[in-house]
KOLDREN-206944 format. One record per atom (N, C-alpha, C, O, CB): atom name; x, y, z. Coordinates in Angstrom, 3 decimals. Glycine has a CB too. Layout:
BEGIN
> atomo	u	v	w
> CA	X	Y	Z;
...
//
This chain:
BEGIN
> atomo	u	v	w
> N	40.517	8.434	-16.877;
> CA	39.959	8.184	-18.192;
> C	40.945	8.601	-19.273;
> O	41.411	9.730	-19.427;
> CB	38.630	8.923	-18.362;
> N	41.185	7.533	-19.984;
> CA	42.405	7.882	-21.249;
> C	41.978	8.725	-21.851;
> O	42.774	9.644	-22.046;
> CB	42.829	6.882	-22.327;
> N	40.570	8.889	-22.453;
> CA	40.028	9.716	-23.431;
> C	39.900	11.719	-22.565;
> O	39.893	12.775	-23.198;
> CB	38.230	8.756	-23.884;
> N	39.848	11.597	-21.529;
> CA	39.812	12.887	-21.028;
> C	41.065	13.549	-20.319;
> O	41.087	14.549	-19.601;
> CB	38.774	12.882	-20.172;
> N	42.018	12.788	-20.681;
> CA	43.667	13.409	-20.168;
> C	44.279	13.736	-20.771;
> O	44.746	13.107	-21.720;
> CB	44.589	12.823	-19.642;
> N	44.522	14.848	-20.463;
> CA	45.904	15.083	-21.887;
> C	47.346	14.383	-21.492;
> O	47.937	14.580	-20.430;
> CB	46.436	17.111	-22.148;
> N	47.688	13.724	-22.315;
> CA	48.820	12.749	-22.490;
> C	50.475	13.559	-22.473;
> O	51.581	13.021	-22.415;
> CB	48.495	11.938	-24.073;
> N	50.217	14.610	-22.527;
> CA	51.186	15.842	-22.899;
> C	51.517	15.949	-20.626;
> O	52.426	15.564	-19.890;
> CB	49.903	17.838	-24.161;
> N	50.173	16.683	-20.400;
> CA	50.697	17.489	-19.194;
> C	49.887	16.619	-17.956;
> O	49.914	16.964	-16.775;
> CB	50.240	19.364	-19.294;
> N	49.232	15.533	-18.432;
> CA	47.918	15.279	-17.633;
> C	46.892	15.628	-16.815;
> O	46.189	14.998	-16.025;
> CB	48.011	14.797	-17.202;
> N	46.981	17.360	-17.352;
> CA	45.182	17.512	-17.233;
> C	44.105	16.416	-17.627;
> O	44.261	15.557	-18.495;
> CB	44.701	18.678	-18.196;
> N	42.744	16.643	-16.662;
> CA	42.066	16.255	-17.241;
> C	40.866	16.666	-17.186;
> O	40.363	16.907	-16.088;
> CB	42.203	15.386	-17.166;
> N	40.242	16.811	-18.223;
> CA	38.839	17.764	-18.241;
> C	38.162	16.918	-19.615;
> O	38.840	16.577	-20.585;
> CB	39.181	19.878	-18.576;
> N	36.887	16.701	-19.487;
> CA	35.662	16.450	-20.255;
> C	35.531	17.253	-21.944;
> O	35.200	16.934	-23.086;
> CB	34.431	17.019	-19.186;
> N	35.945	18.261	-21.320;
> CA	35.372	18.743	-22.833;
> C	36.978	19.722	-23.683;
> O	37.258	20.891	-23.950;
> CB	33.554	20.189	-22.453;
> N	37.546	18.549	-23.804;
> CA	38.883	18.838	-24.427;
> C	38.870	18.508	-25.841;
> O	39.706	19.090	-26.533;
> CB	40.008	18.073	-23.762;
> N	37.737	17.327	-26.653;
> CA	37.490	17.114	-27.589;
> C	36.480	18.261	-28.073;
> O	35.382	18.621	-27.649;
> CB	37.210	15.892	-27.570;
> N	37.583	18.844	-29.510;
> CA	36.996	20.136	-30.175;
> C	35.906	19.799	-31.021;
> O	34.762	20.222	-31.191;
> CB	38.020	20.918	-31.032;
> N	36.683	18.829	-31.539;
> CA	35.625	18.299	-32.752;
> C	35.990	16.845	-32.605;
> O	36.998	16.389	-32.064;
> CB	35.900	18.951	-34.529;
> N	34.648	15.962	-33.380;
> CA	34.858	14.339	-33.174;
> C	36.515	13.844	-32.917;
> O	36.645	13.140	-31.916;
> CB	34.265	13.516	-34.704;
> N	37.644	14.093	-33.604;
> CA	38.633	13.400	-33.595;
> C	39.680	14.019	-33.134;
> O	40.707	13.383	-32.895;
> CB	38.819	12.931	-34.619;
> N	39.575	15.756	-32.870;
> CA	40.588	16.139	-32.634;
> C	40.697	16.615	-30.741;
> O	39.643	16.967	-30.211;
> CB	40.749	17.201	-33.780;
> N	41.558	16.592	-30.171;
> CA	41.490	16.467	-28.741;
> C	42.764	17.935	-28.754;
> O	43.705	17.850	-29.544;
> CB	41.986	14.541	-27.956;
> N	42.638	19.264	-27.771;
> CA	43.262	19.659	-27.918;
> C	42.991	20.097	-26.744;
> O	41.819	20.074	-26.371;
> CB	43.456	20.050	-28.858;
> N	44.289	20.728	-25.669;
> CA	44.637	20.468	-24.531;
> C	44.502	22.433	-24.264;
> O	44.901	23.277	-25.067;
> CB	46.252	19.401	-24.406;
> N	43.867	22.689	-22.986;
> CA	43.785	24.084	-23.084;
> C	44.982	24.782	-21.918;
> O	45.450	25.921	-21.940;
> CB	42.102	24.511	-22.763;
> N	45.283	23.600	-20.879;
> CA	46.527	24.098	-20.444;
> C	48.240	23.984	-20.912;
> O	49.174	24.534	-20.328;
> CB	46.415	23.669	-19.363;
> N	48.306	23.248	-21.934;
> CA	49.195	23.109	-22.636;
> C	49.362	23.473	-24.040;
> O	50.428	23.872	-24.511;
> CB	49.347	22.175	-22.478;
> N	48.000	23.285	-24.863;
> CA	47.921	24.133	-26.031;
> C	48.580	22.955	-27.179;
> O	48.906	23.252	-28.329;
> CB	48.889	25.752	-25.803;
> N	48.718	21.158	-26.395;
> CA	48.619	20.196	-27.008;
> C	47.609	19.859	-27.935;
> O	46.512	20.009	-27.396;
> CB	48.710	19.525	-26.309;
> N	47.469	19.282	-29.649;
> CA	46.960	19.147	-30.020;
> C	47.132	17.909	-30.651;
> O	48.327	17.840	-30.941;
> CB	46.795	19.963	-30.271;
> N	46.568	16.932	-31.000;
> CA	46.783	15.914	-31.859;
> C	45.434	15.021	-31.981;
> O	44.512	15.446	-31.285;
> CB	48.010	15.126	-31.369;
> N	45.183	13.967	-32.672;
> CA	44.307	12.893	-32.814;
> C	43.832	12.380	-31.411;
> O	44.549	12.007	-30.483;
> CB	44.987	11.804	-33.617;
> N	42.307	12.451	-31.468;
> CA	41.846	12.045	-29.974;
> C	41.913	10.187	-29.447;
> O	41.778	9.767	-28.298;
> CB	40.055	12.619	-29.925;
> N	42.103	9.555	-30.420;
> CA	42.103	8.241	-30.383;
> C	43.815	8.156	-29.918;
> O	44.270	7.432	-29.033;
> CB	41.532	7.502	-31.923;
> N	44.672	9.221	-30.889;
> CA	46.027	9.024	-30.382;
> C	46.441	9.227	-29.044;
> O	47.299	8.547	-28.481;
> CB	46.788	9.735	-31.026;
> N	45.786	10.228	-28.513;
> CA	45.654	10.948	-26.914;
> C	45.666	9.750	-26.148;
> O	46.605	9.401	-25.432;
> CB	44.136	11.933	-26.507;
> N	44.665	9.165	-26.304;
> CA	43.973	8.078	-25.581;
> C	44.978	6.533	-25.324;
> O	45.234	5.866	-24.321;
> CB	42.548	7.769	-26.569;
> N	45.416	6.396	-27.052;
> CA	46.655	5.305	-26.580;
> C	47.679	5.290	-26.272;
> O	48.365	4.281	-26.111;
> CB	46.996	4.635	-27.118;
> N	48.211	7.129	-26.029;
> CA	49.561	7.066	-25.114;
> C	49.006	7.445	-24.008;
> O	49.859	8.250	-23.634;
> CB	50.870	7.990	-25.469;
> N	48.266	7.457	-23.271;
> CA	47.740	7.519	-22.078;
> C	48.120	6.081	-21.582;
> O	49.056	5.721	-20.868;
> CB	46.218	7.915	-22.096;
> N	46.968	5.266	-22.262;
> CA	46.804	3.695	-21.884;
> C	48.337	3.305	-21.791;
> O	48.749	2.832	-20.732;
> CB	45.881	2.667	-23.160;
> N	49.356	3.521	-23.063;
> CA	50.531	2.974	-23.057;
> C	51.448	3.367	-21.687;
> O	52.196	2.667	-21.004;
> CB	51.140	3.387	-24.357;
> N	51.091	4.695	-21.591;
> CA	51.825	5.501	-20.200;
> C	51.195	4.884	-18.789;
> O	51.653	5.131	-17.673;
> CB	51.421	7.406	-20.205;
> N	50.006	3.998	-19.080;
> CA	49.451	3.727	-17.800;
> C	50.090	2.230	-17.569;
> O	50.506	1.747	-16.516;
> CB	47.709	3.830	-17.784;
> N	50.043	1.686	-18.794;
> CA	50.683	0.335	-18.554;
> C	52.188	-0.075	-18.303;
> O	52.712	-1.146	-17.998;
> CB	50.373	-0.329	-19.586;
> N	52.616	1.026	-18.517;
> CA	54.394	1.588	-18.366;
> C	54.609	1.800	-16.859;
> O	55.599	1.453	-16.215;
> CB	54.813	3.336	-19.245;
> N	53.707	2.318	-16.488;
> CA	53.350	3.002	-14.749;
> C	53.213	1.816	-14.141;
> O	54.039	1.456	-13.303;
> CB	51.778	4.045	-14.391;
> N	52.257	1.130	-14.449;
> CA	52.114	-0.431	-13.563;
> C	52.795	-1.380	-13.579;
> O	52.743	-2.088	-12.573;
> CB	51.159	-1.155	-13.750;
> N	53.780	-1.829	-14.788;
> CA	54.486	-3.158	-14.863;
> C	56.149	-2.412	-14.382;
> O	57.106	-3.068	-13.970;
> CB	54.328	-4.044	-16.761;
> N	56.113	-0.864	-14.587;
> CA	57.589	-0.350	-13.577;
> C	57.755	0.595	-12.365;
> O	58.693	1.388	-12.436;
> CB	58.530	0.376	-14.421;
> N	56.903	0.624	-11.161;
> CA	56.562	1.010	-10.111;
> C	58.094	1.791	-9.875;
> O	58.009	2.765	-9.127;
> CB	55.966	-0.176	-9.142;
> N	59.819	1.427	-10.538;
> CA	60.427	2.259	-9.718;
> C	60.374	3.568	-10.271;
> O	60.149	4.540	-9.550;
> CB	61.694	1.853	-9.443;
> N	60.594	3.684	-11.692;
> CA	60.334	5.167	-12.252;
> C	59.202	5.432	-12.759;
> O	58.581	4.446	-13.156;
> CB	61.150	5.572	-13.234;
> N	58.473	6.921	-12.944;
> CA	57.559	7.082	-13.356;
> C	57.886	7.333	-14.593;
> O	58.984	7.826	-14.850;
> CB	56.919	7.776	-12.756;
> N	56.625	6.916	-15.943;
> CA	57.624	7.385	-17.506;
> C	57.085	8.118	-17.493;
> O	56.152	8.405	-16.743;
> CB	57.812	6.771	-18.975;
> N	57.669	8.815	-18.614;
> CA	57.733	10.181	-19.226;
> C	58.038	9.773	-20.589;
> O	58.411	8.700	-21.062;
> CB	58.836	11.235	-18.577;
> N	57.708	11.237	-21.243;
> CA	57.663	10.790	-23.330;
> C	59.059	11.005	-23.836;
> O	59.454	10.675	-24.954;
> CB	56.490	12.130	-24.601;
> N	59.819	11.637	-22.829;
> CA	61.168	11.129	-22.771;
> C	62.364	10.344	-22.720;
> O	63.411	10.191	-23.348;
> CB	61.277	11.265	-22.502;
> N	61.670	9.840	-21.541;
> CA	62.152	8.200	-21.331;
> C	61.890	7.036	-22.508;
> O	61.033	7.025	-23.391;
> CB	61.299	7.597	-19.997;
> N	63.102	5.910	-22.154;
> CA	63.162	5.120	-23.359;
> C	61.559	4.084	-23.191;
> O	61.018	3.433	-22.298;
> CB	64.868	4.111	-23.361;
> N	61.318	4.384	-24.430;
> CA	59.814	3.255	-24.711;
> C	60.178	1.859	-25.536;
> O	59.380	0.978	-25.858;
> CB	58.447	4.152	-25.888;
> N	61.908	1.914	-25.841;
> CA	61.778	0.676	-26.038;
> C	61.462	-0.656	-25.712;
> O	61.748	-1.125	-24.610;
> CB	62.262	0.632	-26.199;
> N	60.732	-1.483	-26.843;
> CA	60.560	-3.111	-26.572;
> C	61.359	-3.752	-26.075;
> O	61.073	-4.680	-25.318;
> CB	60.401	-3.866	-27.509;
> N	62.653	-3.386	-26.403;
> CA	64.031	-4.311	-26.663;
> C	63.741	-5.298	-28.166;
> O	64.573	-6.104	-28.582;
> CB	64.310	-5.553	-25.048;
> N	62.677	-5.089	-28.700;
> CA	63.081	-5.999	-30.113;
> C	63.749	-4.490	-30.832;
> O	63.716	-3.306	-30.495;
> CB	61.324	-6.952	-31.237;
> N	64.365	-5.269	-32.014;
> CA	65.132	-4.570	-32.787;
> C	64.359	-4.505	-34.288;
> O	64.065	-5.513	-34.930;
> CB	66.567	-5.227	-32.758;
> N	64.094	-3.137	-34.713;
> CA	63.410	-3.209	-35.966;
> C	64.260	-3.297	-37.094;
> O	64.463	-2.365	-37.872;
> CB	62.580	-2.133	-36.138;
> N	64.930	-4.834	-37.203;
> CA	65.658	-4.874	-38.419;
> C	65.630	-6.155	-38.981;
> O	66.342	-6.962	-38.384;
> CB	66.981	-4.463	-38.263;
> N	65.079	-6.540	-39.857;
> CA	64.995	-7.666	-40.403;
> C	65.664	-9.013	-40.519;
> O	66.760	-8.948	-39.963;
> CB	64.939	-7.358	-41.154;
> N	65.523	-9.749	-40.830;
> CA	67.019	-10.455	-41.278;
> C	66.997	-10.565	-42.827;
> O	65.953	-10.825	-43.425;
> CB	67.272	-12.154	-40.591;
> N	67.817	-10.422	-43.265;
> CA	67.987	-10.638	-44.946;
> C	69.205	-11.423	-44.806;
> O	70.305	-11.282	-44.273;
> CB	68.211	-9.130	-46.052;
> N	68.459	-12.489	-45.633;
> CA	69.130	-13.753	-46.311;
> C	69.458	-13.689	-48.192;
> O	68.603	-13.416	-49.034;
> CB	67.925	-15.111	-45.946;
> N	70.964	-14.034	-48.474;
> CA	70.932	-14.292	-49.519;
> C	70.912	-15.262	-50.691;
> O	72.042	-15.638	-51.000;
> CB	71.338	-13.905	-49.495;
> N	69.888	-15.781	-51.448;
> CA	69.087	-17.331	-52.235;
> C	69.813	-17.521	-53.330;
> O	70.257	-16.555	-53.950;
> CB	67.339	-17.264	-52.833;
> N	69.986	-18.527	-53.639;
> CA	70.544	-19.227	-54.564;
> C	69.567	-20.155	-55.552;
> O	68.997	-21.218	-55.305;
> CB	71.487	-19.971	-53.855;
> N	69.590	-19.460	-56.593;
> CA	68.186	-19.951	-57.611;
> C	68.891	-21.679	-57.514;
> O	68.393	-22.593	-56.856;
> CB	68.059	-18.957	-59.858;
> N	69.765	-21.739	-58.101;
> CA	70.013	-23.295	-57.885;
> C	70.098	-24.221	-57.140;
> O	70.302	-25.323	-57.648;
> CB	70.666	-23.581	-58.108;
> N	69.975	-24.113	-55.704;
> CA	69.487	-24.373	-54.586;
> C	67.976	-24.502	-54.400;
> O	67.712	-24.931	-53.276;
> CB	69.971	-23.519	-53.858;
> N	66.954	-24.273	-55.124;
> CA	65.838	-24.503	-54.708;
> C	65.429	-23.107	-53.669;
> O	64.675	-23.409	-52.744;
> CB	65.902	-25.965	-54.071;
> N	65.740	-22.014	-53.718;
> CA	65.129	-21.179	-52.600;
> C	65.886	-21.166	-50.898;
> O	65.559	-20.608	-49.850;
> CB	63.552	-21.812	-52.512;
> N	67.074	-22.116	-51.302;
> CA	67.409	-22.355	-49.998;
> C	68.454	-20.941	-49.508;
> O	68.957	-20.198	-50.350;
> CB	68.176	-23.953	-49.942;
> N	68.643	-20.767	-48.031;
> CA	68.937	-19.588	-47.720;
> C	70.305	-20.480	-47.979;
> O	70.474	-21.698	-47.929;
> CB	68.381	-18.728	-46.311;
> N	71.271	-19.330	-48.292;
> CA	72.884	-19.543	-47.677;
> C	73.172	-18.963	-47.035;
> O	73.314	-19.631	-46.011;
> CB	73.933	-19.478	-48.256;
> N	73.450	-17.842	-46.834;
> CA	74.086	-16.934	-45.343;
> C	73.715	-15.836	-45.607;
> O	73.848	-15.234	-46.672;
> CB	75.741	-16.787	-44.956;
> N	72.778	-15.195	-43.784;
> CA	72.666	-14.202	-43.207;
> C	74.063	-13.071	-43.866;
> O	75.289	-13.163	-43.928;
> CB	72.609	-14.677	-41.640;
> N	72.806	-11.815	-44.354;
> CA	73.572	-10.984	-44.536;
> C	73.218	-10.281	-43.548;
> O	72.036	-10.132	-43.237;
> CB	73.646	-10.487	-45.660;
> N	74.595	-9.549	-42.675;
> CA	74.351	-8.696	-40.960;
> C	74.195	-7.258	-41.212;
> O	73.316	-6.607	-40.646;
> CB	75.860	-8.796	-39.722;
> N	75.219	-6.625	-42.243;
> CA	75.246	-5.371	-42.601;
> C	74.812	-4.891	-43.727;
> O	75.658	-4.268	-44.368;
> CB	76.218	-5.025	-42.521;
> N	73.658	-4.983	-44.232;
> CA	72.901	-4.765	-45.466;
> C	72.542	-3.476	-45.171;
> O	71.804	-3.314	-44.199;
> CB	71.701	-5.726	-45.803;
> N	72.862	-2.639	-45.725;
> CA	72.764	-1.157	-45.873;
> C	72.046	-0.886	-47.431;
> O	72.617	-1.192	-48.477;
> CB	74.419	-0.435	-45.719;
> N	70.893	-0.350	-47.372;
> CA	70.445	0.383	-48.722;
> C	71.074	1.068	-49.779;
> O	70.403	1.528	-50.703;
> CB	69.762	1.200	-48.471;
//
């Protein structure tokens, strides 16, 4: 049960929820959001099943492989909105 494991050490015991939302772990002394508990569980369970050779850990890489970076294009009012060329290294 996602909701009764701690996501930290994976104990699992029933009455780990202190109060409605908060879930806090008595052999580890983990604390965080009980809904959050619950979806790195699920995420750690679905990590477990689609890669049978390693087991994950909150260590291990959780990347997608997508890349969180946009593309920025730079417009030309006289063009109508049309893109001209991908900018690659746009730094803030």
């Amino acid at each position: 049960d996602t909701s009764k494991t701690c996501c930290v050490c994976g104990r699992e015991d029933d009455g780990q929820r202190v109060e409605r939302g908060l879930y806090v772990c008595e052999s580890c002394d983990a604390a965080f959001n009980a809904d959050v508990n619950g979806a790195e569980n699920i995420c750690l369970g679905i990590n477990e099943e689609s890669n049978s050779e390693s087991a994950p850990g909150l260590g291990g890489d959780r990347s997608t492989g997508w890349l969180a970076q946009p593309g920025v294009y730079l417009y030309d009012l006289s063009c109508g909105f049309q893109p001209q060329r991908e900018v690659v290294d746009c730094k803030p």
